[in-house]
C-alpha positions as CSV (number, residue, x, y, z in Angstrom):
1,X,62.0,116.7,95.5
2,X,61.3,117.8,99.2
3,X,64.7,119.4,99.5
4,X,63.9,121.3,96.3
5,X,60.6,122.9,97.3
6,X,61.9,123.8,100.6
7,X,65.1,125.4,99.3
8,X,62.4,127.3,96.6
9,X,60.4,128.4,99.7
10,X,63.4,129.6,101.9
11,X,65.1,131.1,98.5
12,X,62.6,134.6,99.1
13,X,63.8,134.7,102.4
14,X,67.0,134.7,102.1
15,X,67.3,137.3,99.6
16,X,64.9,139.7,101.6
17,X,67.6,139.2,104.2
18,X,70.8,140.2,101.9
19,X,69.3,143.2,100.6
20,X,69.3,146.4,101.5
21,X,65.8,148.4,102.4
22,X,65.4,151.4,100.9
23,X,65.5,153.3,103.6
24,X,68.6,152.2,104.7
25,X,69.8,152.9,101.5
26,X,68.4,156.5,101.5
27,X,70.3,157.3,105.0
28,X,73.7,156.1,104.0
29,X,73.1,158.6,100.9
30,X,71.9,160.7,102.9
31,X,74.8,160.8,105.3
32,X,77.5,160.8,102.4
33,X,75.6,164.6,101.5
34,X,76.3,165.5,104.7
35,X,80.0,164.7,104.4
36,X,80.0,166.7,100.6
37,X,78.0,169.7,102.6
38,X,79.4,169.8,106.0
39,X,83.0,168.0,106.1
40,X,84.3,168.6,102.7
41,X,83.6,172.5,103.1
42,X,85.2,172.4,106.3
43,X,88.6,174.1,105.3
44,X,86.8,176.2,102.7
45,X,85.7,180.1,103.0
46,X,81.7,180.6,102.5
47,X,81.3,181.4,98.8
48,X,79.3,184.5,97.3
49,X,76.3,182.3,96.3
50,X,75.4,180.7,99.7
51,X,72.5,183.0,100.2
52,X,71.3,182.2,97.7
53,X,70.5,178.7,99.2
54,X,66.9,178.5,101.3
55,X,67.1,178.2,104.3
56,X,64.4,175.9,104.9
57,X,66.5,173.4,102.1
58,X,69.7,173.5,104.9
59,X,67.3,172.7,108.1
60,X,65.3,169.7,106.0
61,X,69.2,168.8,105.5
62,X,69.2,168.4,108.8
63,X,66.0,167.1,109.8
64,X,67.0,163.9,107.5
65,X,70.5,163.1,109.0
66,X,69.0,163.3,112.6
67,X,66.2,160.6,111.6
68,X,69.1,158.7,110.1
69,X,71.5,158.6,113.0
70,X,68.1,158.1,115.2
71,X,67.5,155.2,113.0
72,X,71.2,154.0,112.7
73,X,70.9,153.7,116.7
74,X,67.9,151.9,116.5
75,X,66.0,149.9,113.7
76,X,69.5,149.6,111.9
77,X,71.5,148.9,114.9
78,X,73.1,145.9,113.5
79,X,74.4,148.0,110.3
80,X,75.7,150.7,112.1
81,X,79.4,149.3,111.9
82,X,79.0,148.9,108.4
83,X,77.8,152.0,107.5
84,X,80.4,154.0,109.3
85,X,83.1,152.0,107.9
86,X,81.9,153.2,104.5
87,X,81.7,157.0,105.3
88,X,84.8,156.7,106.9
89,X,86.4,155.1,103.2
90,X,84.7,158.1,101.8
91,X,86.0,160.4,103.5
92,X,89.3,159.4,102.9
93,X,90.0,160.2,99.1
94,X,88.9,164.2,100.0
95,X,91.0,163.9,103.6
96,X,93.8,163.4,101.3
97,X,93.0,165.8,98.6
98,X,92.5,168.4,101.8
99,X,96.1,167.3,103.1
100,X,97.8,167.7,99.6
101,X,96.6,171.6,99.2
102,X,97.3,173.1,102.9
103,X,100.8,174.3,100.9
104,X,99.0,175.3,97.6
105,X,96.3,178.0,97.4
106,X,95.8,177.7,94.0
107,X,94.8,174.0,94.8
108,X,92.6,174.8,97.5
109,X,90.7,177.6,95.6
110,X,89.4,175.5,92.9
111,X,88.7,172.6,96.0
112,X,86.7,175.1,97.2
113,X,85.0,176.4,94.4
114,X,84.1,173.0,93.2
115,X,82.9,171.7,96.8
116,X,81.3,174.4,97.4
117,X,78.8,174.3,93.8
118,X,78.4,170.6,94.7
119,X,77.3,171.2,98.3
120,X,74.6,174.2,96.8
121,X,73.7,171.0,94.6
122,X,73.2,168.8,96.9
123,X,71.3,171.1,99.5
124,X,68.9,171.7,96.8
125,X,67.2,168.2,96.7
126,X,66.4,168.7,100.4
């Protein structure tokens, strides 16, 4: 009976320790935005409608990917590894897709047309 209580004690623990907090959470989000915004636009031209995008949206952007690479060196330290194996498995479906159109403009113009509407999209929740 001991055994049991402790283990229904420690049980709380142990799960607070597996799981992910949420702010954790909200910087690897936040830096798989910055890979749709800032890497996945890389080979692209600057479409019509990117004036259109606040500028004050594009420098919160980067407020919140600084405090998460500040906080990825620090408090988060021990998942640092982790997290940038993830980004790096992300980045490597669109790395490919990139690759496959450097011989095919028609590919690489609706790429960019599509990467481009979801980078606007995502720079708008910032």
């Amino acid at each position: 009976m001991k055994k049991y209580w402790l283990s229904m004690l420690l049980l709380p623990l142990a799960a607070q320790a597996v799981a992910e907090s949420p702010e954790l959470a909200r910087c690897r989000q936040v830096l798989k935005d910055n890979m749709e915004i800032m890497v996945f636009t890389m080979p692209c031209p600057p479409d019509a409608s990117a004036g259109n995008i606040p500028q004050h949206k594009f420098e919160n952007h980067l407020r919140q990917v600084a405090r998460c690479n500040s906080l990825l060196e620090t408090r988060y330290a021990a998942d640092a590894a982790r997290v940038q194996a993830e980004l790096n498995a992300y980045v490597e479906g669109p790395a490919a897709e990139a690759r496959a159109f450097s011989r095919n403009p028609q590919r690489k113009q609706a790429y960019c047309r599509r990467q481009n509407a979801t980078a606007r999209r995502l720079l708008m929740r910032y």
